[in-house]
BAFI-3210 file (N, C-alpha, C; in Angstrom, 3 decimals, decimal comma, padded with zeros to 6 digits):
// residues 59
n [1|2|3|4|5|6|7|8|9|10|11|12|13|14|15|16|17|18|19|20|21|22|23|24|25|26|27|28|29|30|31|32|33|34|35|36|37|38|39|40|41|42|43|44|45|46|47|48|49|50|51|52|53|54|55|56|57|58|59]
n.u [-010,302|-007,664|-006,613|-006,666|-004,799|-002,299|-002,777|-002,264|000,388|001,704|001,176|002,683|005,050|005,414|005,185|007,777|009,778|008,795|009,949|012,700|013,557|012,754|015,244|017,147|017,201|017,200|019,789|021,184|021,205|021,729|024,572|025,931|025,401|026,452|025,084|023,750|022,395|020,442|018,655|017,257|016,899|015,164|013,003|011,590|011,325|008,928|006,773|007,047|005,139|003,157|002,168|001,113|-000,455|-002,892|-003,629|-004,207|-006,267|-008,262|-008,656]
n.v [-030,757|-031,025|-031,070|-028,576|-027,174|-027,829|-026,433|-024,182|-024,824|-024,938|-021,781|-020,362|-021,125|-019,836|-017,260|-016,950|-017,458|-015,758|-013,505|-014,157|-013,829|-011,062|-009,822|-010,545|-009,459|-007,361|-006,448|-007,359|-004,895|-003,038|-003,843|-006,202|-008,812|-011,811|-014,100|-014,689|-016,675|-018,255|-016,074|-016,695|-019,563|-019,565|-018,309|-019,992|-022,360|-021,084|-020,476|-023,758|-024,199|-022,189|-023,807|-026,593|-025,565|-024,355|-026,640|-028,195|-027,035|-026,735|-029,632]
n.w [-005,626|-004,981|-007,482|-007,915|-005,924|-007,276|-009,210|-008,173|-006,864|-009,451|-010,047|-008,073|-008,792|-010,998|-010,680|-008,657|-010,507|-012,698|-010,940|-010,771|-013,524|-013,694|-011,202|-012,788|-015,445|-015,303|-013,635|-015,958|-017,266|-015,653|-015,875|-013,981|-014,669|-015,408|-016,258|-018,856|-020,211|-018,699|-018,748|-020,879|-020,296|-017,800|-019,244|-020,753|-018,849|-017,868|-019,358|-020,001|-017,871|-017,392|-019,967|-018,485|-016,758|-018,324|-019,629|-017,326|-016,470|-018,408|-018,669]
ca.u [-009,589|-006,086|-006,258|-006,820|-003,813|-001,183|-002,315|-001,701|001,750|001,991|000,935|004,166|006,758|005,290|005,576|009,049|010,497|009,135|010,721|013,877|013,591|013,020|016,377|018,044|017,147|017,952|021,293|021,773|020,572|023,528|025,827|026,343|025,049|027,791|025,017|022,640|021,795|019,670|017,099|016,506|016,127|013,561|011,699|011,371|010,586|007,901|006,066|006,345|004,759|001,751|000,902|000,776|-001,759|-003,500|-003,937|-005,025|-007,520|-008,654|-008,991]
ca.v [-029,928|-031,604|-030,550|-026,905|-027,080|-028,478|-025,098|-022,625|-024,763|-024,227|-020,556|-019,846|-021,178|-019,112|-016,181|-017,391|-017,028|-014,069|-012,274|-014,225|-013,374|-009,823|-009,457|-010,732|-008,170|-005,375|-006,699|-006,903|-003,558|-002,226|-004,747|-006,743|-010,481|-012,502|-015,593|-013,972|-018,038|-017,841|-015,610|-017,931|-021,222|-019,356|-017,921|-021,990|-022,952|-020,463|-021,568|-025,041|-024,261|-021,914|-024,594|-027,393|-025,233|-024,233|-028,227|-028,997|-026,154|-027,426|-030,944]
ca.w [-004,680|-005,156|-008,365|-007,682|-004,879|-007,919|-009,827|-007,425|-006,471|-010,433|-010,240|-007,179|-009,333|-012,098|-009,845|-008,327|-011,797|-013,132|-010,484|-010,925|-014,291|-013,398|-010,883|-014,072|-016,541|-014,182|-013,618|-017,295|-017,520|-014,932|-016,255|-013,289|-014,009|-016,870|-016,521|-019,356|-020,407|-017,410|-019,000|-022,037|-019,418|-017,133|-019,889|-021,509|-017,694|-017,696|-020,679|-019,856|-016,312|-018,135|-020,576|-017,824|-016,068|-019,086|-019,988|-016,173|-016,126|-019,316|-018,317]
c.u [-008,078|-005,726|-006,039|-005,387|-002,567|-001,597|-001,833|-000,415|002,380|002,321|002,167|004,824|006,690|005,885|007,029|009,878|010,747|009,899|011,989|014,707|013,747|014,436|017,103|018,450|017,654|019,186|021,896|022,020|021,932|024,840|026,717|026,243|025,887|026,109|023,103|021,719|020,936|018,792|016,472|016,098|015,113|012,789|011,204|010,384|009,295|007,079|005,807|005,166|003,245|001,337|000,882|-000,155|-002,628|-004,166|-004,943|-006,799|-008,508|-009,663|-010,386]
c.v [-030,147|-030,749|-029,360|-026,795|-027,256|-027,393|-024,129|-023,210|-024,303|-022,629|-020,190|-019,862|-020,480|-018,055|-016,356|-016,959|-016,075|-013,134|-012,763|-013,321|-011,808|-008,869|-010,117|-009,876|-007,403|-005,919|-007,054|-005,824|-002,227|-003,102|-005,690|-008,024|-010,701|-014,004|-015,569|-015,510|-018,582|-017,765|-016,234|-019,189|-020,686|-018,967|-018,973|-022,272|-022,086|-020,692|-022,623|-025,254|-023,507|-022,995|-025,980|-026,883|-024,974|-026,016|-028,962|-028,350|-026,776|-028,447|-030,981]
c.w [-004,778|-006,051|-008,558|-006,949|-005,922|-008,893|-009,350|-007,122|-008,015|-010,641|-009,695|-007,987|-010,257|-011,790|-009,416|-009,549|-012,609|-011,958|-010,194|-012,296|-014,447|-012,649|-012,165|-014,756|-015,445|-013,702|-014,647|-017,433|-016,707|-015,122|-015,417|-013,433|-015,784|-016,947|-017,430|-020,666|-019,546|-018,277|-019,994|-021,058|-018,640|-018,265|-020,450|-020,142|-017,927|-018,357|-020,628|-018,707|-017,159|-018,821|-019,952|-016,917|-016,877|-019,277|-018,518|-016,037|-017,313|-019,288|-017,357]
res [x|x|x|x|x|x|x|x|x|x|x|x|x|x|x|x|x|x|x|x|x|x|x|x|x|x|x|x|x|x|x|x|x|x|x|x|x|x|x|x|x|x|x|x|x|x|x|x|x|x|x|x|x|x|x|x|x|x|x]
***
């Protein structure tokens, strides 16, 4: 049960990100956001966060 509770806090931040990730792009997209080193570090975070739930689910 723990273990289940430390995927879904996994799963949020997954979620949390893609839709940081998402106001990102669309403020590329109208040319408003300069901090486009951003979308390379969440898309890394995001990946590391899938394959630490992939590995637990696994386990």
């Amino acid at each position: 049960m723990n273990e289940e509770k430390k995927i879904e806090e996994l799963n949020k931040k997954v979620l949390s990100l893609l839709n940081k990730q998402l106001k990102l792009r669309m403020q590329k997209r109208i040319g408003q956001e300069n901090k486009m080193h951003l979308l390379k570090k969440i898309r890394r975070d995001i990946a590391r966060l899938k394959t630490r739930i992939k590995e637990k689910s696994v386990v």
